[in-house]
C-alpha positions as CSV (number, residue, x, y, z in Angstrom):
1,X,-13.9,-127.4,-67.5
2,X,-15.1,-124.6,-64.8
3,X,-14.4,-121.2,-65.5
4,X,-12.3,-121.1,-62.0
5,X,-10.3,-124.3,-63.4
6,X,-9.7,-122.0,-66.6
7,X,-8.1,-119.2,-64.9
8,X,-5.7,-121.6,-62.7
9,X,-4.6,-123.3,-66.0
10,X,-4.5,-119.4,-67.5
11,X,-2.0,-118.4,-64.2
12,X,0.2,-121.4,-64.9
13,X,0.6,-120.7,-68.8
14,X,1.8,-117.2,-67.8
15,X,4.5,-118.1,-64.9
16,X,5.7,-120.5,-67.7
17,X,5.5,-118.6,-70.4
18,X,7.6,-115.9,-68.0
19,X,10.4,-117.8,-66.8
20,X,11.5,-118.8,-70.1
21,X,12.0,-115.9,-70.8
22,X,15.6,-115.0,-72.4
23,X,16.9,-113.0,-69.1
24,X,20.1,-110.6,-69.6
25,X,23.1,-112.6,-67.5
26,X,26.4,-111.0,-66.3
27,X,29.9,-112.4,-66.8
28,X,31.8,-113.3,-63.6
29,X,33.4,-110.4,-62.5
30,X,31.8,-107.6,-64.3
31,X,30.6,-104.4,-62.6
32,X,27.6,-102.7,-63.6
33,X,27.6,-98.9,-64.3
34,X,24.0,-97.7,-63.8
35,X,23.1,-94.8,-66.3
36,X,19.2,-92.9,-65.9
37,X,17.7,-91.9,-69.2
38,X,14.9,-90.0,-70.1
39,X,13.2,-91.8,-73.1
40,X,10.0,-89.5,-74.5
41,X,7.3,-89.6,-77.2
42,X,7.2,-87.0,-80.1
43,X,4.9,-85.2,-77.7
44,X,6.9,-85.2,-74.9
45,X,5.5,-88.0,-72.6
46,X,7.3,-90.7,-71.0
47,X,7.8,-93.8,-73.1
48,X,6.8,-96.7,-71.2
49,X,7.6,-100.5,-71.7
50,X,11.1,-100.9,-73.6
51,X,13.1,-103.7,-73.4
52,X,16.6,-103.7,-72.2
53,X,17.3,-105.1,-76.2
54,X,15.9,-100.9,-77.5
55,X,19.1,-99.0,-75.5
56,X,22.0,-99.0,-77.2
57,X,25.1,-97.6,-75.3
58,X,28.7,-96.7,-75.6
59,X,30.9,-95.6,-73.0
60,X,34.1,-93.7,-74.6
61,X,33.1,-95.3,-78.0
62,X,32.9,-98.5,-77.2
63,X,29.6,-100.6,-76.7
64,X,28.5,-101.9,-73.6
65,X,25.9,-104.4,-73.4
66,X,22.7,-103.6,-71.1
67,X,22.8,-106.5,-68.4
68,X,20.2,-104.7,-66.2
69,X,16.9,-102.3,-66.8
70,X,14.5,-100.6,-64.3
71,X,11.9,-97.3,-64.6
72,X,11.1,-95.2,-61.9
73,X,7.7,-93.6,-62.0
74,X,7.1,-90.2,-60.2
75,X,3.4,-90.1,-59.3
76,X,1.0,-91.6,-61.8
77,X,1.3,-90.8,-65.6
78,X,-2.3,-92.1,-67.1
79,X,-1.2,-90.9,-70.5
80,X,2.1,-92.0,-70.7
81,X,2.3,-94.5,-74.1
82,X,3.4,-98.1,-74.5
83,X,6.1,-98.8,-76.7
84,X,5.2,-100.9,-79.9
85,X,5.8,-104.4,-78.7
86,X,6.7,-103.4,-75.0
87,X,7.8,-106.2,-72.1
88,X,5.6,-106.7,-69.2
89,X,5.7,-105.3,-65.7
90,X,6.7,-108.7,-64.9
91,X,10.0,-108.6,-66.8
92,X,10.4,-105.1,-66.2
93,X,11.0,-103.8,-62.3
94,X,9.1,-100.1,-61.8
95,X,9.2,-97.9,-59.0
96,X,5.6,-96.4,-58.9
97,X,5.0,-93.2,-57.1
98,X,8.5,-92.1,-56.1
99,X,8.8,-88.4,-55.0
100,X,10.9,-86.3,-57.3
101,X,14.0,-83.9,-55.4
102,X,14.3,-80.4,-57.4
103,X,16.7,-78.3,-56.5
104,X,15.6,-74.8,-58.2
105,X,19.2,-72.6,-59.0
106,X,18.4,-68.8,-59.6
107,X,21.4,-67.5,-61.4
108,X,21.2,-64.1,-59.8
109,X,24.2,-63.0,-62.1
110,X,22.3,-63.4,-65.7
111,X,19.1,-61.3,-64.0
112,X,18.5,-57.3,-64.0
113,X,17.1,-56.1,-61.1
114,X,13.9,-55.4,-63.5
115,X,14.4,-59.1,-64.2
116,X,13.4,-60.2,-60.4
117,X,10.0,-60.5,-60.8
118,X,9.5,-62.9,-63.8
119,X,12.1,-65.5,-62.3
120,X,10.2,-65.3,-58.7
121,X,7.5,-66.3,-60.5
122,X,8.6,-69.2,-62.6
123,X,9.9,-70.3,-59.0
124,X,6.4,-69.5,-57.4
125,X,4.2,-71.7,-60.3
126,X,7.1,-74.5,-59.9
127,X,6.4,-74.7,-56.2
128,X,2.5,-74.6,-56.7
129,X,2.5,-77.1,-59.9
130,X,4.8,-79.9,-58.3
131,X,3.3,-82.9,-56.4
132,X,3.1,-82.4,-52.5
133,X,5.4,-85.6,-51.7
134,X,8.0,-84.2,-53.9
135,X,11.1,-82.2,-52.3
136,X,12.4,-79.1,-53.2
137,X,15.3,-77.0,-52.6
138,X,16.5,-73.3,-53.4
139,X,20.0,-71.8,-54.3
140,X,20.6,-68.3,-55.5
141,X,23.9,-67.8,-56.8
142,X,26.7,-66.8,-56.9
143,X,27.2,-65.1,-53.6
144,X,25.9,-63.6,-51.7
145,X,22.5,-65.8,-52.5
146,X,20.6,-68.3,-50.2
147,X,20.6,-71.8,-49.5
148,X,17.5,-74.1,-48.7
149,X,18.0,-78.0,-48.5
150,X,14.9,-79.9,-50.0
151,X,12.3,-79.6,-48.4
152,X,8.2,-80.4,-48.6
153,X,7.7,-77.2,-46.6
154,X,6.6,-74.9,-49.5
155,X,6.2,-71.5,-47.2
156,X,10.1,-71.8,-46.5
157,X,11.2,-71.8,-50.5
158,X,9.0,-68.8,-51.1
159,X,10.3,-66.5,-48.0
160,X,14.0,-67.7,-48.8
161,X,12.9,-66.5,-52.8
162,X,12.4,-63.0,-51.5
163,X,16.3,-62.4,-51.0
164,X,16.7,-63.0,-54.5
165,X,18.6,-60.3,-56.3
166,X,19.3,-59.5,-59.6
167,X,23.5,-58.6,-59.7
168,X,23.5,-58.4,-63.9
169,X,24.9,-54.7,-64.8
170,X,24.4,-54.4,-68.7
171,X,27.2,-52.6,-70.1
172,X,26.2,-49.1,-71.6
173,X,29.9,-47.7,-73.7
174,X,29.9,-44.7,-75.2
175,X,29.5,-45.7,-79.1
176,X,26.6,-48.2,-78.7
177,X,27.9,-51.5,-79.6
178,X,25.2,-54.2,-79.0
179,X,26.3,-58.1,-78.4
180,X,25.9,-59.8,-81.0
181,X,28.6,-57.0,-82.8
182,X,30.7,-57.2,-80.3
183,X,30.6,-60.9,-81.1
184,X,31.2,-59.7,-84.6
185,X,33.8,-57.5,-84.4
186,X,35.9,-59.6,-82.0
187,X,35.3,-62.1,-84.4
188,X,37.2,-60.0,-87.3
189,X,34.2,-59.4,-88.8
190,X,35.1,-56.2,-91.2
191,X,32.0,-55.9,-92.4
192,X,30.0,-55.4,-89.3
193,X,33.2,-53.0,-88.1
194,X,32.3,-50.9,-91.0
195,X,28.5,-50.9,-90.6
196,X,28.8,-49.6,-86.9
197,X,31.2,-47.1,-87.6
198,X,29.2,-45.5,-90.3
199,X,26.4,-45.6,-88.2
200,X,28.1,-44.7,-84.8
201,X,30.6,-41.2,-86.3
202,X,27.5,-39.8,-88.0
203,X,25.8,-39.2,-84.6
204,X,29.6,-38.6,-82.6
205,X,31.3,-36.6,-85.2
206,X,34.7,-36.6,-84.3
207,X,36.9,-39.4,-82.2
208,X,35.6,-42.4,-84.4
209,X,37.8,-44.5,-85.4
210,X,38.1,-48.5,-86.1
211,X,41.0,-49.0,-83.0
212,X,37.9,-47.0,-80.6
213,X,35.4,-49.4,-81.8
214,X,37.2,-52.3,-81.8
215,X,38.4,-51.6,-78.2
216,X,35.0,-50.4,-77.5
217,X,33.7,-54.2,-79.0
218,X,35.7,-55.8,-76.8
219,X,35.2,-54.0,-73.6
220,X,31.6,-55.8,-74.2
221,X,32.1,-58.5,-75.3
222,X,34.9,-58.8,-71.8
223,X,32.0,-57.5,-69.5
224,X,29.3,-59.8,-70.9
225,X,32.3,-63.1,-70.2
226,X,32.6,-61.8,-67.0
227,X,29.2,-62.1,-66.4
228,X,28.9,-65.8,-68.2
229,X,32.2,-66.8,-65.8
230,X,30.3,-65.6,-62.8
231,X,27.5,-67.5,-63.9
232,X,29.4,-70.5,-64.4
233,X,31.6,-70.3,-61.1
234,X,28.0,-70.2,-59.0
235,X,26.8,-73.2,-61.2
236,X,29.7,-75.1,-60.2
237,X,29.3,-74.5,-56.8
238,X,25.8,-75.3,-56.9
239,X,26.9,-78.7,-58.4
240,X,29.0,-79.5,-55.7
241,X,26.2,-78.6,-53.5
242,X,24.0,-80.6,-54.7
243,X,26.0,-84.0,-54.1
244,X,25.5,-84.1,-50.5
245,X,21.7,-84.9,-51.7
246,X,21.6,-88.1,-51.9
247,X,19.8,-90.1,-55.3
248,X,18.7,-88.8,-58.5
249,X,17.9,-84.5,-58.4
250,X,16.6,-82.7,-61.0
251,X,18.2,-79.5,-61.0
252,X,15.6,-76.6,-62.6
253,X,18.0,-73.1,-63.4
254,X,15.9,-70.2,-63.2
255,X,18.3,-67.8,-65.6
256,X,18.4,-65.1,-68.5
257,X,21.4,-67.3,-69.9
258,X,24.7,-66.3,-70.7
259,X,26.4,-65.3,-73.4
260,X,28.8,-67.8,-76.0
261,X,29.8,-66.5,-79.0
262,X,28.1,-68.3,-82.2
263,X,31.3,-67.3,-84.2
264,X,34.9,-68.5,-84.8
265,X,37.1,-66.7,-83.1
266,X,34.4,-64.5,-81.6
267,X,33.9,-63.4,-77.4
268,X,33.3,-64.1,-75.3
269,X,33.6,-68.1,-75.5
270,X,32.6,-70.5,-72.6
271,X,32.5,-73.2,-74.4
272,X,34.7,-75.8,-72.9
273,X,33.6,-74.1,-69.2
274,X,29.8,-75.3,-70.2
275,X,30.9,-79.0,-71.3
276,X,33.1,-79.1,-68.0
277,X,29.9,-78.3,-66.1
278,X,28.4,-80.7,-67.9
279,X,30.6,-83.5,-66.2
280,X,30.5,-82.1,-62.9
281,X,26.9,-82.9,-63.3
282,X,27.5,-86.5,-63.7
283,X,29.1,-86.7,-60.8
284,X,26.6,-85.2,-58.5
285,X,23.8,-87.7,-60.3
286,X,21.5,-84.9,-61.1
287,X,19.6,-84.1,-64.5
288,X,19.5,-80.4,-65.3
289,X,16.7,-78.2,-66.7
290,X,17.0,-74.9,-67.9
291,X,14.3,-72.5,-67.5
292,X,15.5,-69.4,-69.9
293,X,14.0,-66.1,-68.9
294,X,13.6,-65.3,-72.7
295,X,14.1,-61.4,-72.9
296,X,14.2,-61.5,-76.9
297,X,10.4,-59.9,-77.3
298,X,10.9,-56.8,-75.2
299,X,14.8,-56.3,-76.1
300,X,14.0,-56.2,-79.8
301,X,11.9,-53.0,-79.1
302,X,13.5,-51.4,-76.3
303,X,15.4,-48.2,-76.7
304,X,18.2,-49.8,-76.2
305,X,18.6,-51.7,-79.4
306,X,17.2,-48.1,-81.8
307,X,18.8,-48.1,-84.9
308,X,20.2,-51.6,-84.9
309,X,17.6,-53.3,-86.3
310,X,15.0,-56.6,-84.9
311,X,17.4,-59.2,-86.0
312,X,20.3,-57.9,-84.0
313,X,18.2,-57.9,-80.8
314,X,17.3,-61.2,-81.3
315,X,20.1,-62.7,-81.8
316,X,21.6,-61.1,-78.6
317,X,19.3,-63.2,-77.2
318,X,20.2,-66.2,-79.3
319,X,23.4,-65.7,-77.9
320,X,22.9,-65.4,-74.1
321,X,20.8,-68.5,-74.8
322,X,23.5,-70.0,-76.2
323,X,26.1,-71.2,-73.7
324,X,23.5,-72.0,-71.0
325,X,21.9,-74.5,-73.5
326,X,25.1,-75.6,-74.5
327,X,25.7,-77.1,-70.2
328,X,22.3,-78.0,-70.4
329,X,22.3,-80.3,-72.9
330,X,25.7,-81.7,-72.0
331,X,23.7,-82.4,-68.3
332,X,20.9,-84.9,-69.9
333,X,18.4,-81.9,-69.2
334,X,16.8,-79.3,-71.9
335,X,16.3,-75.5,-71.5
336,X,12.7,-73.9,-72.0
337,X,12.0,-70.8,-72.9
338,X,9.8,-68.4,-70.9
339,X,8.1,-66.0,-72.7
340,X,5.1,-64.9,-71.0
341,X,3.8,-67.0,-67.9
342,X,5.7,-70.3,-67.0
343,X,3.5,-72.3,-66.8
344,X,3.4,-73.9,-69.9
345,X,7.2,-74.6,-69.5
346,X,6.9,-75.8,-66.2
347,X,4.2,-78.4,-67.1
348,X,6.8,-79.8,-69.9
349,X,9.4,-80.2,-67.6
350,X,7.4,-81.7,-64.5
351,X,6.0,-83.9,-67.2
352,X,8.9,-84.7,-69.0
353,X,10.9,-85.5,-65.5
354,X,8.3,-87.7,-64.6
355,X,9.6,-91.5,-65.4
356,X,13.1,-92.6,-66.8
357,X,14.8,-95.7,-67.5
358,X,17.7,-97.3,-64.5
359,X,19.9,-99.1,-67.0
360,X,22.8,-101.4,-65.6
361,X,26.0,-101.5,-68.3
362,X,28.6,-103.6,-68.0
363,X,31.7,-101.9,-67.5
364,X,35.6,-102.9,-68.5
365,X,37.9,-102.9,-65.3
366,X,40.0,-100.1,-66.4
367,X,37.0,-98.0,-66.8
368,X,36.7,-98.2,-62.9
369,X,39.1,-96.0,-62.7
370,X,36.8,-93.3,-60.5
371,X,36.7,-91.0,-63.3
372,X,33.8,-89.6,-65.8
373,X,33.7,-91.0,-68.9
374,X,32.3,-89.9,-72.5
375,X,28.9,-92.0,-72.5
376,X,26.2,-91.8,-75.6
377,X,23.0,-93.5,-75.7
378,X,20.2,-94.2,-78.4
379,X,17.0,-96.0,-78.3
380,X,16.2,-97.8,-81.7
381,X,12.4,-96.5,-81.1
382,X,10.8,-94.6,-84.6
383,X,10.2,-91.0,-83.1
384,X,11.7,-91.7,-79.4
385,X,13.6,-88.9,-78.0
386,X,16.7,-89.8,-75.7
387,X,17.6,-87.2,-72.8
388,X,20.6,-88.6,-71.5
389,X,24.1,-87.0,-69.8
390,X,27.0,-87.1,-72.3
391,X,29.1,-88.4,-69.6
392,X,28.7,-90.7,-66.8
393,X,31.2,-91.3,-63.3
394,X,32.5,-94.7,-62.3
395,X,33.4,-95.7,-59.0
396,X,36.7,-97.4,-58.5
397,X,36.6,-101.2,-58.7
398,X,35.8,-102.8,-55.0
């Protein structure tokens, strides 16, 4: 037999050996929900190759069967990994070299005005770091901010960036009460109540009492959920903003965070605001990243925090941290710290954003109801991690 006799033999074993494969069917009548998840390695690359047989999915506890399964590929990742066992391109569509839409949000009410500078440049190393083809938009917020539809023209972003202002005004009472006692204190925490009072009337003297610091606790702890509602109002009118883009986004916030209380019973508490954001997300298809301006370093030896102690100044910062990674997660996304230059953080989350899985689940007609829905996904892959939005929107049935 010739060798070119071989290779046609070769080609027909292989379009056999292809179409029998077992191929996912759909039941009459059954409408597809399509769902975009981010599967990585342990070291954060995109996990190439699973079968539609690796997702499992539920959709308000239930589980839905994957008819359908796609990737879409953002430039070219050379050193993204196989999974063990993976399916071929054949039986596999992928979208190769698809340009990404970011949409950077600077959340002007989390920033000093001494804060300006580090989040211009996380927004100036994003703009040099992503690919040309890829689009990219700019929101401040909340108002007054600025407003820049995605865009390849780099030299626009970066003149709109210079209107950026920081709006944050840290609260400075009388009888220093930092946040994470305010958290405390509002919190019924009578030991913490005690411990700032002894420390607080030996320097004031006179007119310390527990009612003044517990009013005093609260006044901060109101002022710092003020400043977390502000945040979340802008971020829900930079969700809706973002619909009008059509396709996938990847929304990057550029923010110091802001503050949930880690306690029961504590303030301020935005919990339930951050997991409504985190539907809203679902609805404008778009997969948020958080870029968190991590102050923790400097705070812990500023004047500010004298007397109170490292641990205390860090876990202020645990706590602004806390509610924005709380609508972060909820959004399929992940927050980053930035703690000296971005761009180690940026590289993560341009490589991180750079393939995900299309998966088509069947759906249950009252499902189609035009609502969002509680959605969980898991990929039964040893050491795979699943970014995925915890709830999805369905269209009304046709």
């Amino acid at each position: 037999m010739t060798f070119k006799a071989a290779l046609a033999l070769l080609a027909v074993a292989l379009q056999t050996a292809q179409a029998q494969q077992p191929r996912p069917t759909l039941r009459s009548g059954v409408e597809l929900v399509m769902v975009d998840v981010q599967v990585l390695r342990r070291d954060g690359q995109p996990l190439h190759g699973l079968a539609a047989e690796a997702f499992e999915v539920w959709i308000d506890g239930k589980r839905r069967p994957v008819a359908t399964l796609s990737m879409v590929q953002h430039g070219t990742s050379t050193s993204a990994a196989e999974a063990p066992g993976a399916q071929s391109a054949a039986a596999m569509p992928v979208s190769t070299d698809q340009p990404r839409t970011i949409i950077i949000g600077v959340d002007q009410a989390s920033l000093q005005v001494v804060n300006e500078p580090a989040a211009a440049e996380a927004v100036q190393r994003l703009l040099t770091m992503v690919t040309p083809e890829d689009e990219v938009g700019l929101v401040g917020y909340p108002t007054p901010g600025v407003r820049v539809a995605p865009t390849r023209d780099r030299q626009a972003i970066r003149d709109a960036l210079t209107k950026i202002n920081g709006q944050l005004q840290v609260p400075r009472p009388r009888i220093n009460v930092s946040l994470a006692e305010a958290v405390d204190i509002t919190a019924g925490d009578a030991a913490t109540l005690r411990e700032v009072r002894e420390r607080e009337c030996a320097r004031l003297g006179h007119d310390c009492h527990s009612n003044t610091l517990q009013q005093v606790a609260r006044d901060v702890a109101l002022a710092f959920e003020i400043q977390a509602m502000r945040s979340i109002a802008g971020l829900r009118s930079l969700v809706e903003a973002v619909k009008e883009y059509p396709g996938r986004k990847t929304l990057v916030l550029v923010s110091a965070g802001f503050s949930s209380s880690d306690r029961i019973g504590g303030r301020p508490d935005i919990a339930f605001e951050a997991d409504t954001l985190g539907k809203r997300a679902a609805e404008a298809n778009a997969a948020i990243y958080s870029l968190f301006l991590d102050q923790h370093f400097l705070t812990a030896y500023s004047a500010a925090n004298a007397g109170r102690g490292i641990q205390t100044a860090f876990r202020n910062g645990a706590i602004l941290e806390r509610g924005l990674d709380r609508f972060t997660g909820s959004a399929g996304g992940a927050l980053i710290p930035v703690a000296a230059s971005p761009d180690r953080a940026i590289r993560r989350l341009l490589r991180e954003t750079s393939a995900y899985y299309v998966l088509g689940v069947e759906s249950l007609a009252a499902e189609r109801d035009g609502q969002v829905h509680r959605i969980q996904v898991k990929v039964n892959q040893r050491g795979a991690q699943v970014r995925s939005r915890t709830s999805v929107f369905i269209p009304k049935a046709q």
